[in-house]
C-alpha positions in Angstrom: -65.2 -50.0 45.1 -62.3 -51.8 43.6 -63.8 -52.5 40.4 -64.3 -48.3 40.4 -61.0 -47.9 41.4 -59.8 -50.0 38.5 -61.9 -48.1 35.7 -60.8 -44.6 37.0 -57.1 -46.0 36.6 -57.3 -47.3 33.3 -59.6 -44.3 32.5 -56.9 -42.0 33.2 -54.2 -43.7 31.5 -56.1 -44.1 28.6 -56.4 -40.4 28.9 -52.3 -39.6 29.1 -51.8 -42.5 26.0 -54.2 -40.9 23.9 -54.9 -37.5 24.4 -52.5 -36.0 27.1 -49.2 -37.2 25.8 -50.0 -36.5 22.0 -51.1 -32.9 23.3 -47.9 -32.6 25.3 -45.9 -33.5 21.7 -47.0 -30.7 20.1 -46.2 -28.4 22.7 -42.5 -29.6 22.0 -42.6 -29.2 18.6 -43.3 -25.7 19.3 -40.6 -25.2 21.5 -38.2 -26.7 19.4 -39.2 -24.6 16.5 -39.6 -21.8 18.9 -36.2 -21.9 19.8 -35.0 -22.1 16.1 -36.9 -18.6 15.8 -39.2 -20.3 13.6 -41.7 -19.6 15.8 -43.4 -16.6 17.6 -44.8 -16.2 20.4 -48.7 -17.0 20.4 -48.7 -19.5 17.7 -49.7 -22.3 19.2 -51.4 -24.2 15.8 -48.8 -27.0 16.3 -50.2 -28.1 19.4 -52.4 -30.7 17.8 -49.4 -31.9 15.6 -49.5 -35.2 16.9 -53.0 -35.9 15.5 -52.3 -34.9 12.1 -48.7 -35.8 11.7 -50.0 -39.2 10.3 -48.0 -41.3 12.6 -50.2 -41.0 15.3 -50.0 -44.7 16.4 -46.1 -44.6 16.1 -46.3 -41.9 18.7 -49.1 -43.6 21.5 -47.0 -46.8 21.4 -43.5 -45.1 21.7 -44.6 -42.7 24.2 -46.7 -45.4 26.1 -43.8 -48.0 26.2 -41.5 -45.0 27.5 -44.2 -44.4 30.2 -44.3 -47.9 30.6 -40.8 -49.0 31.4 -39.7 -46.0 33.8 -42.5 -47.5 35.7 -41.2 -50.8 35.5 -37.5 -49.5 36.2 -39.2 -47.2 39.0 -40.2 -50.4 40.9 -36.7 -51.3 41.5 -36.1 -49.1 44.8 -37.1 -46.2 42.4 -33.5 -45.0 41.6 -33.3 -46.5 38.7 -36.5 -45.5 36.9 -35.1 -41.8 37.6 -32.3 -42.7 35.3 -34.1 -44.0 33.0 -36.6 -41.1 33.1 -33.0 -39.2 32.5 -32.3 -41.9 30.0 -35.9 -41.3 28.0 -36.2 -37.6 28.2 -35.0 -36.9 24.6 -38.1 -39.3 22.9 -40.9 -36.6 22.3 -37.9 -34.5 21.0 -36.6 -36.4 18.6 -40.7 -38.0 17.8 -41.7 -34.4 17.2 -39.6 -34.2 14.4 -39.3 -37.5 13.3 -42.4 -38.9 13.6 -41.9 -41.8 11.2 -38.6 -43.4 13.3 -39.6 -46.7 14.6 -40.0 -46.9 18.1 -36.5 -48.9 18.7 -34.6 -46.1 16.7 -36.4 -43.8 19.1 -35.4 -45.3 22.5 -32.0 -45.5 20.8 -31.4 -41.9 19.6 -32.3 -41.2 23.2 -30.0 -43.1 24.6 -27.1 -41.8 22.9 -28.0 -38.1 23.4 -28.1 -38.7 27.3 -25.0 -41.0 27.9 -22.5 -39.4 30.2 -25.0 -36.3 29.9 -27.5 -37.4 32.7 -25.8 -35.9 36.1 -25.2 -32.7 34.2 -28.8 -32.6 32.7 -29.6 -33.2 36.7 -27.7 -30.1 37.7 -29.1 -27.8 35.2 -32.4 -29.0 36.2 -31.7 -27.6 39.8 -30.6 -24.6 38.6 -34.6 -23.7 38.2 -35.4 -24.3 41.9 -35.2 -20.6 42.6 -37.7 -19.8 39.8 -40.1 -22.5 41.6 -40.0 -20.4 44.6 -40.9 -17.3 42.3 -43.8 -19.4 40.8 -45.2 -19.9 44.6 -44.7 -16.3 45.8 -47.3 -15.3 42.5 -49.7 -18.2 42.9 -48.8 -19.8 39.9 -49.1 -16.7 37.7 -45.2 -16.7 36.6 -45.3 -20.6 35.8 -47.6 -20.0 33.5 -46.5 -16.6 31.7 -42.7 -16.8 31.9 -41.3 -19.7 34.2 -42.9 -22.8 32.2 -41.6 -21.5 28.9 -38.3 -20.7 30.1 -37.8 -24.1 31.1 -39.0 -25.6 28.0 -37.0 -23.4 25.7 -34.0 -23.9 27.3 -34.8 -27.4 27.3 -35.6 -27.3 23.6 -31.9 -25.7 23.6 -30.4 -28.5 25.1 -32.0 -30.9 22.9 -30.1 -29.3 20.1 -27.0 -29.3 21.6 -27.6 -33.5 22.4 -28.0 -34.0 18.5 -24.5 -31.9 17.8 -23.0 -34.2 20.5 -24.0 -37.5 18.6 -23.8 -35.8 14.8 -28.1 -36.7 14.3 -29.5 -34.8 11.5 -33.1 -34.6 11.9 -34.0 -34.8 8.2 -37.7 -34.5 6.9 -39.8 -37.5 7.1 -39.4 -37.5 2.7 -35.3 -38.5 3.7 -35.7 -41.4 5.9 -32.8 -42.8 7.9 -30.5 -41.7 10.8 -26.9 -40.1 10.4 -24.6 -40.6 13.6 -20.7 -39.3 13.8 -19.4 -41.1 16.9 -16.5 -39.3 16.7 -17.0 -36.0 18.6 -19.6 -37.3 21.5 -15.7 -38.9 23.3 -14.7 -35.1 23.8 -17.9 -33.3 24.3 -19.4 -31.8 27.5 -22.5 -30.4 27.7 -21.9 -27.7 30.5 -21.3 -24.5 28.7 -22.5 -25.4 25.5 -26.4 -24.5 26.2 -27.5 -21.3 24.8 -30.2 -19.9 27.0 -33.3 -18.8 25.4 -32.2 -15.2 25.1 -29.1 -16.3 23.0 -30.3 -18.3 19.7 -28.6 -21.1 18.5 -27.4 -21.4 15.2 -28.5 -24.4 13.7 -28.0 -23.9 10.3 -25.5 -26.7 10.0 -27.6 -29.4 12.3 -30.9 -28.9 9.7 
């Protein structure tokens, strides 16, 4: 029975490593594209991005390793693995446009987008409890037809903000490299500066 227990675990994190999370990449590319207006509503072809971006193994190791150490973190009375979870939550961002960043730079970029940004990234999470309460009164229907996306797209906006707050210009994978300007993150704040999805963000300067 143990032995079973065992294979079904490492079954099913095989299963997030190598299918799941790559799968749940692509759906963020999307997002962030979405929210750029570069894509419509429908066209999903970039779900699969992950598996043709060529840097498939970059991805499975960086997104294992974050999966790995809020885990690690988590085991210390849990509070600090939620910071960390706070800490991580910019990785399949940034790896869905640059793919080709090593895994340190990753964790890194990450980093710096969420310092001094996690209690306020907390608070605008619990500004969706109401629509969870929406997504229970239809059985799940407005989750998956309006809720869901809402969230991601706004959190596709607030992704793009992060990388104004730390000057990062995601360049094409031909341009390698990263480009930081320390200077504005002392006087930024994040409340206020998130465009909702209904209002899109110019990011004409960021590209």
């Amino acid at each position: 029975m143990l032995i079973i227990s065992l294979i079904a675990i490492l079954a099913g994190l095989a299963l997030k490593a190598f299918l799941l999370n790559p799968l749940r990449l692509g759906a963020t590319k999307y997002f962030i594209e979405a929210a750029r207006g570069e894509k419509k509503a429908g066209d999903i072809g970039l779900i699969g991005y992950a598996f043709g971006s060529g840097r498939y193994k970059n991805i499975v190791k960086t997104l294992f390793l974050r999966d790995l150490y809020i885990f690690l973190w988590s085991l210390l009375f849990l509070i600090p693995g939620i910071i960390k979870s706070y800490e991580y939550a910019r990785i399949p961002y940034i790896l869905a446009e640059r793919p080709d960043l090593e895994t340190e730079e990753v964790f890194e970029l990450s980093k710096r987008m969420m310092s001094g940004e996690k209690f306020d990234v907390f608070i605008l999470g619990l500004s969706f409890i109401g629509w969870m309460f929406i997504v229970l009164l239809s059985f799940g229907l407005a989750a998956v037809f309006y809720v869901s996306p809402y969230i991601n797209m706004t959190d596709a906006e607030l992704y793009e903000v992060l990388k104004t707050k730390i000057g990062w210009y995601s360049y094409t994978q031909e341009n390698y490299g990263m480009q930081y300007n320390y200077g504005d993150a002392k006087n930024f704040s994040l409340m206020g500066e998130i465009n909702y999805p209904q209002q899109q963000i110019d990011t004409d300067k960021m590209i």
